[in-house]
C-alpha positions as CSV (number, residue, x, y, z in Angstrom):
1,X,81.3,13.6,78.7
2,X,77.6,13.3,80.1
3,X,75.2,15.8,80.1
4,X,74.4,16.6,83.8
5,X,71.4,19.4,85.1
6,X,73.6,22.7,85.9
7,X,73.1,23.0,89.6
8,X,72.0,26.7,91.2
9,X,70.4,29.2,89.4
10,X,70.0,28.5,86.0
11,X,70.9,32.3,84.3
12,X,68.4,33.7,82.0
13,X,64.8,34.8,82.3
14,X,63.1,33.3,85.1
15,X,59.9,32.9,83.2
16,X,61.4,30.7,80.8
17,X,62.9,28.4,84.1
18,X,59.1,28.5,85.6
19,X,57.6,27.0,82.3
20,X,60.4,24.3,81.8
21,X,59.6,23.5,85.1
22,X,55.6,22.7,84.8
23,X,56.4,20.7,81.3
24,X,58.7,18.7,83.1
25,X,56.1,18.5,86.1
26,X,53.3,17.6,84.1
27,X,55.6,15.0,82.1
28,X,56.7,13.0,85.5
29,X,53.1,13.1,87.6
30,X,51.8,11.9,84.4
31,X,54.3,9.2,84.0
32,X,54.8,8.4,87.8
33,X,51.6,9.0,89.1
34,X,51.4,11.5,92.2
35,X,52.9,9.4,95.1
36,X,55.9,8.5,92.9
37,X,56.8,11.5,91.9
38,X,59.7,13.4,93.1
39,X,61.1,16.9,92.8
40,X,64.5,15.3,92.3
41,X,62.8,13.7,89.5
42,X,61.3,16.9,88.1
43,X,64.7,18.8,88.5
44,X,66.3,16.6,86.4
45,X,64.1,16.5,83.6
46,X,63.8,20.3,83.4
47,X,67.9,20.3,83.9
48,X,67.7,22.4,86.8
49,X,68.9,21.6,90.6
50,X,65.8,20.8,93.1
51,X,66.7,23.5,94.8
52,X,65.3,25.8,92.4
53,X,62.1,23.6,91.7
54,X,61.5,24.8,95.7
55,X,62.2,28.2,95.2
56,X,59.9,29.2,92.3
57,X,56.8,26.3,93.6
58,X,57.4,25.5,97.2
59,X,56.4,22.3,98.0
60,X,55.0,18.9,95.3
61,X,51.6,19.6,96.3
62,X,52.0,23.6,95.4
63,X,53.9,22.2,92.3
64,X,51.1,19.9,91.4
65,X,48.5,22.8,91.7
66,X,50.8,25.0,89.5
67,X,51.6,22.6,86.8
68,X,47.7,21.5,86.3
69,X,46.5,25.3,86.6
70,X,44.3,24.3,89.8
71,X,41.7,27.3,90.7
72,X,42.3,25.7,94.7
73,X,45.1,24.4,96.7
74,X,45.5,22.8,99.8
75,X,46.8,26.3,101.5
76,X,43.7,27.6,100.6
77,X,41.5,25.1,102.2
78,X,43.4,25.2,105.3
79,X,42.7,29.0,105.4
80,X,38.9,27.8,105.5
81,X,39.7,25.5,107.9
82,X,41.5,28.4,110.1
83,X,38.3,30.2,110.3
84,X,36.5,33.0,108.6
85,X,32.5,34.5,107.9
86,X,30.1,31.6,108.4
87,X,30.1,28.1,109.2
88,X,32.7,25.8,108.3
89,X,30.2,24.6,105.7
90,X,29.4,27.6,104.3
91,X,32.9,28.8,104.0
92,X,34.2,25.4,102.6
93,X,31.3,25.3,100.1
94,X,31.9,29.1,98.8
95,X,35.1,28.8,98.5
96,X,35.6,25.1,96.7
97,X,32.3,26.5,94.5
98,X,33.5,29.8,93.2
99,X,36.9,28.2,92.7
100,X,35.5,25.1,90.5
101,X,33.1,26.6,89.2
102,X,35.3,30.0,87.5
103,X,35.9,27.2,84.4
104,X,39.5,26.4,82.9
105,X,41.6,23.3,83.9
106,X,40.1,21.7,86.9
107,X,36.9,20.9,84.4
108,X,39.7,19.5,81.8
109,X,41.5,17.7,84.4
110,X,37.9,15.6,86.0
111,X,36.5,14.8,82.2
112,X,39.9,13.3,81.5
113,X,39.7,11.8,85.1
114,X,36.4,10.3,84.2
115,X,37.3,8.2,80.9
116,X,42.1,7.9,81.5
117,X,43.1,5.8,83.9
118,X,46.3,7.8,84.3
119,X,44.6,10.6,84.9
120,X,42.1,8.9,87.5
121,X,45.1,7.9,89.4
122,X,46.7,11.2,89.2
123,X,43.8,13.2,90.7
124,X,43.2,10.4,93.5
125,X,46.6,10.6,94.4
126,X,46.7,14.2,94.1
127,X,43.2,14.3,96.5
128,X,43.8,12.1,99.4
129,X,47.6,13.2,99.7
130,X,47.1,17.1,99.6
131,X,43.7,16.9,101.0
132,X,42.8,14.3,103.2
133,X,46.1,13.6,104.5
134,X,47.0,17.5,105.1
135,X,43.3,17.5,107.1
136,X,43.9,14.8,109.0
137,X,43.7,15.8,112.7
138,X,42.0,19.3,111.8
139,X,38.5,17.9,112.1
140,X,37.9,15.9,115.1
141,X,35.8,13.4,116.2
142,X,35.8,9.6,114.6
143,X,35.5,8.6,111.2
144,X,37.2,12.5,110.7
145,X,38.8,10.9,107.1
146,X,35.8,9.2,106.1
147,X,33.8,12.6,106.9
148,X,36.1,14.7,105.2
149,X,36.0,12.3,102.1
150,X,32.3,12.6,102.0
151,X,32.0,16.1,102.0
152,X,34.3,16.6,99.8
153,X,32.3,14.2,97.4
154,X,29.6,16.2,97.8
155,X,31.4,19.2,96.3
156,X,32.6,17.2,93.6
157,X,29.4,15.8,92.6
158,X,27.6,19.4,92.8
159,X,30.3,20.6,90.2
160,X,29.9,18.0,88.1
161,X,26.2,18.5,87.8
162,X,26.7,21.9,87.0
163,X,29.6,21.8,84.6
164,X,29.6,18.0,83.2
165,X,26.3,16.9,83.0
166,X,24.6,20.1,83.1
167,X,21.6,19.7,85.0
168,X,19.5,22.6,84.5
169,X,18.3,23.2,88.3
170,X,21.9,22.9,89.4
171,X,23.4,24.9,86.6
172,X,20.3,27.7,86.8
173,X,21.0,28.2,90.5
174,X,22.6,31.2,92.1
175,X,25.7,30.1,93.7
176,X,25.0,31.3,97.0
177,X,21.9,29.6,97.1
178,X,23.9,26.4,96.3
179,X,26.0,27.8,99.9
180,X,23.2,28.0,102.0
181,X,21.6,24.7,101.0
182,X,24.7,22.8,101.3
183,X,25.9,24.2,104.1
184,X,24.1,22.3,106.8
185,X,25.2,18.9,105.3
186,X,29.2,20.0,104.8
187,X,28.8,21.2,108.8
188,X,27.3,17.4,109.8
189,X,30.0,15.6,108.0
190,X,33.1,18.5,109.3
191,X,31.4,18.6,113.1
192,X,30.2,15.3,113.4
193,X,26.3,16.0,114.3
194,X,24.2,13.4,113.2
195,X,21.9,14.4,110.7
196,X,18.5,15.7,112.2
């Protein structure tokens, strides 16, 4: 006789189905890399039926998120995209910024990112498949990937100056004055404008 994942609702506390759920997550993108990885292939290894991987996380990107204790998702930057206070700049840049930039995981995930391969993979993967592909069509104009890439580039490399390196001007600064100066370049590469 084989042991084979119960199908349905596993009985029990829930909580205790959500964390053997985000082991078995972070076990397969780790092993599989982002692409590869498949909630049929997550289900199993928790012993639960894929169904119930959907039910509690939604989607692989919203599992992905969950499992590496992201301060942003994809659903949240499409709400910037949507519209909001400010420019698309300002909004994108405040809210990637205050997300990034509240500390925990995200900080783990890019030093590991900077020195694993694995890792490296994983968050490329993880960034042009929730981010770039979900945005494509959203911003208009041509080169709108290669735009979107750029500014999101940016972002990374002010968080990294803050919270890797440390440089002092960038770490010193008020956060909102990061916004406003940043703001005008995120809008060229979103909008398309050349730069003045």
């Amino acid at each position: 006789m084989t042991d084979r994942p119960r199908r349905g609702r596993r009985p029990g506390d829930p909580a205790v189905t959500r964390t053997g759920i985000l082991e078995a997550a972070r076990s397969v993108f780790a092993e599989s890399g982002y692409e590869r990885a498949t909630i049929r292939a997550i289900a199993e290894r928790a012993g639960v039926d894929s169904s119930l991987v959907h039910y509690h996380f939604g989607t692989k990107q919203d599992l992905f998120v969950a499992a590496h204790d992201f301060p942003i998702s994809p659903a949240t930057l499409r709400a910037v995209l949507e519209g909001g206070e400010g420019t698309l700049g300002e909004r994108m840049a405040r809210t990637y910024l205050t997300a990034a930039l509240s500390g925990g995981s995200l900080e783990a995930f890019v030093r590991a990112a900077i020195s694993n391969p694995t890792a490296r993979l994983l968050l490329k993967e993880f960034v042009e498949s929730a981010f770039l592909d979900a945005f494509e069509g959203r911003i208009e104009g041509p080169d709108a990937r290669l735009r979107m890439a750029l500014a999101a580039s940016h972002l990374v490399g002010i968080f990294m100056a803050r919270r890797i390196v440390g440089i002092d001007a960038i770490a010193d600064a008020d956060l909102e004055t990061i916004v406003r100066m940043v703001a005008p370049s995120l809008d060229r590469y979103l909008g398309g404008e050349p730069a003045a």
